[in-house]
N, C-alpha and C positions, 0 to 999 in steps of 0.2 A: 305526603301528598305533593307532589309534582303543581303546581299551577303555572297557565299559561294564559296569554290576550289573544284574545279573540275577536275580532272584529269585522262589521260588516258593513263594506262603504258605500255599496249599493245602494243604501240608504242616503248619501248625500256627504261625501269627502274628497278631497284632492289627494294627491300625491304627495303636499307637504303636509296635512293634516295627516296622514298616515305615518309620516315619516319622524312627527314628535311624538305620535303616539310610539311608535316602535322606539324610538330613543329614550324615551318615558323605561317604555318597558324594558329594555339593558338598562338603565341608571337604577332601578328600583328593584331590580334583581331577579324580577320574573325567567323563567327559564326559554320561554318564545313566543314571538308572536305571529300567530297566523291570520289568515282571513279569507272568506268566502268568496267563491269565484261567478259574479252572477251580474249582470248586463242594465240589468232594471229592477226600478226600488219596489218593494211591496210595501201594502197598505197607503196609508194616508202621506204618506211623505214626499216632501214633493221628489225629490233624489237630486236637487241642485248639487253641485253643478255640474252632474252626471257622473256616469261610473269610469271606472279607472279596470285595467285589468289585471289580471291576478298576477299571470308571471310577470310581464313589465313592471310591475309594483315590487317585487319580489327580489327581480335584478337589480332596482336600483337602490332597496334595503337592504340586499346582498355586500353594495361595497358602502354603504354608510353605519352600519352598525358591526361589531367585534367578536360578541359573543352569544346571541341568543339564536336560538335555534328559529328557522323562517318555512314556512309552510302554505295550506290548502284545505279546508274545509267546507266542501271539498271540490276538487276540479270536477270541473263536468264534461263527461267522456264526451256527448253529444258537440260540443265548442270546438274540440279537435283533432285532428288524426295523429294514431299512437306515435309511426314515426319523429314525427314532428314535436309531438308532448314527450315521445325521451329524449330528444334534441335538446331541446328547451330546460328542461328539469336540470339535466348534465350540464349546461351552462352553467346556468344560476347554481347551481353544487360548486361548480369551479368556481364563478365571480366570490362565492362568500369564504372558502376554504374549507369547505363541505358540510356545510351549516343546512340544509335544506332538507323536507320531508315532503312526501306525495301523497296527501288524501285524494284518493280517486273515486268519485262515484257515480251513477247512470247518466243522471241529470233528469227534472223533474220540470221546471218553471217554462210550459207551453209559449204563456204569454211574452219573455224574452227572446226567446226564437222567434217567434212572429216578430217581433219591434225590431231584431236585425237582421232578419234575414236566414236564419241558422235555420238548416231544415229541425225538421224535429220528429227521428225515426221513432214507427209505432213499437219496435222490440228494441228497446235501451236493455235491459239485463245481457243481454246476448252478446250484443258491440261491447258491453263493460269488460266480461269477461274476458273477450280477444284482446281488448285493450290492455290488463293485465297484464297478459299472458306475453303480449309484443313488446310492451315497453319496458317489463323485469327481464324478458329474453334478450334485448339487446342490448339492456345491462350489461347484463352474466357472460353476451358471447366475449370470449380470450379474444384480446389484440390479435390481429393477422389473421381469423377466422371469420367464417361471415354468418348472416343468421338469414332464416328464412320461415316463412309461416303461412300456411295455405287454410285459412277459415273461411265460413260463411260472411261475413262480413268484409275482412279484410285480407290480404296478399301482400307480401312481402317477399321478394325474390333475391337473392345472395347480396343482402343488404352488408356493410361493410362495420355495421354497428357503432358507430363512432357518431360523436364524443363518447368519452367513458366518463365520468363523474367521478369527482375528486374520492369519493368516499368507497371504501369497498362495496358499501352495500348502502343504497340512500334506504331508506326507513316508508314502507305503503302501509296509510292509513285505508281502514276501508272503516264504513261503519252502516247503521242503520237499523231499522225495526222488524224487518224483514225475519218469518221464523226457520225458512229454510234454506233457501237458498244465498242468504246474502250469512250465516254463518258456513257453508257451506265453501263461500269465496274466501273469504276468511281466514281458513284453515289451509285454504292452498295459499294465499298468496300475501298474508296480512302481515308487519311486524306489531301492527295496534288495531285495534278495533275498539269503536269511536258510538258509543250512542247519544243521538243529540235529542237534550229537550226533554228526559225521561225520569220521571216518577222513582223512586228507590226500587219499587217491589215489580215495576217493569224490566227497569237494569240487574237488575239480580239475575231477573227471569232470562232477558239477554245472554246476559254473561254465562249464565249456565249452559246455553245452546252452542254457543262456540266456543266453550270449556272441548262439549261432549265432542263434536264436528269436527278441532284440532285433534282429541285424540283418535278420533275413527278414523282422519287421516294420516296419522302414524306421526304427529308432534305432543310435543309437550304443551299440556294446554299452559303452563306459567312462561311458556316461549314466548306466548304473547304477551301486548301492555292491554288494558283494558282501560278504557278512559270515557268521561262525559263530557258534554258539553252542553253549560247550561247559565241562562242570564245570569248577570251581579248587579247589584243594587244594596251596598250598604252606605250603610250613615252613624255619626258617632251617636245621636240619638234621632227619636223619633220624626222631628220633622225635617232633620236633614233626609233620611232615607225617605220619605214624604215627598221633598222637593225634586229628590234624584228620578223617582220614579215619575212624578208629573214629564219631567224633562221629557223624558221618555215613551211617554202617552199609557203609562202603564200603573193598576194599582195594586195596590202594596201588597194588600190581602193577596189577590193571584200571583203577584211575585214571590212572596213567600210561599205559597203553596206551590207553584211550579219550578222556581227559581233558588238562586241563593241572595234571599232578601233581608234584612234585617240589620240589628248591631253588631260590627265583630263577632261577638260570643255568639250570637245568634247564627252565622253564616261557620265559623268553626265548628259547632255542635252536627251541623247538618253534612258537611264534612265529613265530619269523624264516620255518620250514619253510612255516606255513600263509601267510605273507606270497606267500612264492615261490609259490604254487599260486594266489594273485589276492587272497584277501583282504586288506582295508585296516583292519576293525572285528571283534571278537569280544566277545558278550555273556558276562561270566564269571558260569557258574551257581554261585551262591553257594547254600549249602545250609544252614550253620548260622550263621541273623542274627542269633545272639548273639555271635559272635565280631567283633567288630568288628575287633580287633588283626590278623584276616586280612586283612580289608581297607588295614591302614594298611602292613603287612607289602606286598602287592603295588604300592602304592601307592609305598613308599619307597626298593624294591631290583626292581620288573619293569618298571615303566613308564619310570622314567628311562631303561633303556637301548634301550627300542622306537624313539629318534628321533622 
């Protein structure tokens, strides 16, 4: 089992708070850290001292960290135009030495768009798809060729495709709960597929849809990675995970029940469950980046015993 950090600063982080966390996260061996791409805090938090943005955040963990893989859960199609997001992407693959991954998805949170400004189109599935389709196409087009794309949404005319990204091929997460259509995207254009927040006998249920969808599109459904993503909250005993989760505005009973909550053995066991259901990778949402000693906690006593 692959584990990664996950974080979401919308809720209230700067740029150097992110940047021990991601350092955190290489020093203690985690494999990457991503984080969520979203403008304004939900729920009760105030979101001081405001939000930071995804890929800015990304480029400049690009050239401060070595080895961990740096990502997007997920970008949100609605925030920018494809051109521009394979621009961007391709950078930040160069600045880290091809360390970079693309979770792409609709985009959902109305109320952010209204607080900046962003329109907020009534067909996001549609824009998603051409976004796909423009920003893996102008990957793929060969140096000295150009690339062009005539959709409903968007146009692109003998575009020159450039930059190219350090890596052959950066890595698109898509993910979501969707039964048809969003395995459906999947299967064309996914290296991972990503469900966040789900249940064991949900993600099975997932994972069996875009098993079926990769192969009706003529892949190997084990082509893909299959991954969750889902909170963390442990503690060496009871009222440390007690304390963790107050931090957090959350209680334990629901953490555990939705989450990965509990002692060590506790959060391994459950683990092992999402293993047996197909997952190989789970993004652990981490909620409060000041606790670092969480981090070193999962680090010292969950991960050794994943194999």
């Amino acid at each position: 089992m692959d584990l990664r950090i996950f974080t979401e600063p919308q809720q209230g982080a700067d740029y150097d708070t992110l940047l021990r966390v991601a350092r955190a996260t290489e020093d203690l061996g985690f494999s990457a850290f991503f984080r969520s791409d979203h403008y304004l805090r939900m729920g009760s938090s105030d979101g001081l001292p405001g939000p930071t943005d995804a890929w800015i955040t990304l480029a400049g963990l690009a050239r401060e960290t070595k080895r961990i893989r740096l990502g997007t859960l997920m970008t949100a199609a609605t925030f920018r135009l494809p051109g521009v997001l394979a621009i961007q992407v391709a950078q930040v693959d160069q600045m880290s030495g091809g360390r970079v991954e693309l979770g792409l998805g609709a985009g959902w949170f109305e109320e952010e768009h209204t607080a900046y400004g962003i329109p907020f189109p009534k067909e996001k599935f549609g824009r998603l798809e051409e976004q796909l389709a423009i920003v893996t196409g102008l990957w793929e087009t060969e140096a000295g060729k150009t690339f062009s794309y005539e959709g409903e949404h968007y146009r692109l005319a003998d575009s020159p495709a450039l930059p190219k990204p350090a890596q052959k091929k950066i890595p698109v997460l898509i993910g979501g709960h969707g039964a048809t259509r969003t395995p459906r995207l999947a299967a064309r254009y996914a290296d991972e597929f990503n469900i966040p927040f789900a249940p064991l006998e949900e993600t099975e249920r997932q994972f069996g849809r875009v098993r079926a969808a990769a192969e009706e599109a003529g892949r190997r459904a084990d082509d893909l990675v299959y991954s969750n993503a889902l909170v963390v909250c442990v503690g060496k005993d009871d009222a440390e995970v007690a304390r963790r989760a107050a931090a957090i505005g959350r209680d334990v009973a629901e953490l555990k029940a939705n989450g990965l909550a509990g002692s060590p053995a506790e959060v391994v066991d459950k683990l092992g469950r999402y293993a047996a259901v197909g997952s190989s990778r789970v993004y652990l949402q981490v909620l409060d980046l000041d606790d670092l000693d969480h981090l070193e906690l999962v680090s010292a006593q969950v991960a050794p015993q994943l194999g």
